[in-house]
N, C-alpha and C positions, 0 to 999 in steps of 0.2 A: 460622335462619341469616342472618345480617349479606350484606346486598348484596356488599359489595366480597369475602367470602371466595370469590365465585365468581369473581372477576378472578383473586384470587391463586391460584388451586387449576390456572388456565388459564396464568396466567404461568406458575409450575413447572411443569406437562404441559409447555409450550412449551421451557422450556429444559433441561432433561431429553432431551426429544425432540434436542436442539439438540448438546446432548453428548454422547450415543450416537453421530450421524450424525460428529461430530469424530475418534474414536478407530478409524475406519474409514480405514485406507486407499487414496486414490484411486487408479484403476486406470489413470489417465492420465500420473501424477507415475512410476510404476514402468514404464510405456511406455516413455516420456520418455530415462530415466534409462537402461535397457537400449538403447533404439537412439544415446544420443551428444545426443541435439538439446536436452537440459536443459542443456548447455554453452553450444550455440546463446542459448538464450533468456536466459541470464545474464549472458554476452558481450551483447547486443542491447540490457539494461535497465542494463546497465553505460556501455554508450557513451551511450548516451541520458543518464544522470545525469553524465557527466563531461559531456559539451558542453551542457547546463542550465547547472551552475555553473560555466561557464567562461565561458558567457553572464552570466548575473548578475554576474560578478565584474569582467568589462566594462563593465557598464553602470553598474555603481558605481562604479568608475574615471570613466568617462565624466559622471555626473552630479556626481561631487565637482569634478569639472574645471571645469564650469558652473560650480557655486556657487562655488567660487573668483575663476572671473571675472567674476559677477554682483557680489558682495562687495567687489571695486577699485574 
């Protein structure tokens, strides 16, 4: 048997493993979901990304401003 076929025989064990564990559903996300509070957390990672790029969009503003007036 060639060295590296025991790598590969442990990579697929590994992701095999990896893919069983995927097609399980978490018992946290059906928590979640029955009490309301996955709303909660959608709303939370929603605001958070609108005021990032509301940020960024500022600050590109702001920097094109500079280099406009570094540029005169």
């Amino acid at each position: 048997m060639k060295p590296y076929n025991k790598y590969i025989a442990g990579l697929a064990a590994l992701f095999l493993s990896f893919s069983t564990q995927a097609q399980s559903q978490p018992e946290m996300a059906d928590l979640m979901r029955k009490e309301g509070k996955i709303y909660v957390v959608v709303a939370v990672i929603l605001i958070i990304f609108i005021v990032l790029a509301a940020f960024l969009i500022y600050l590109d503003r702001k920097i094109s401003r500079v280099e406009k007036e570094s540029q005169s």
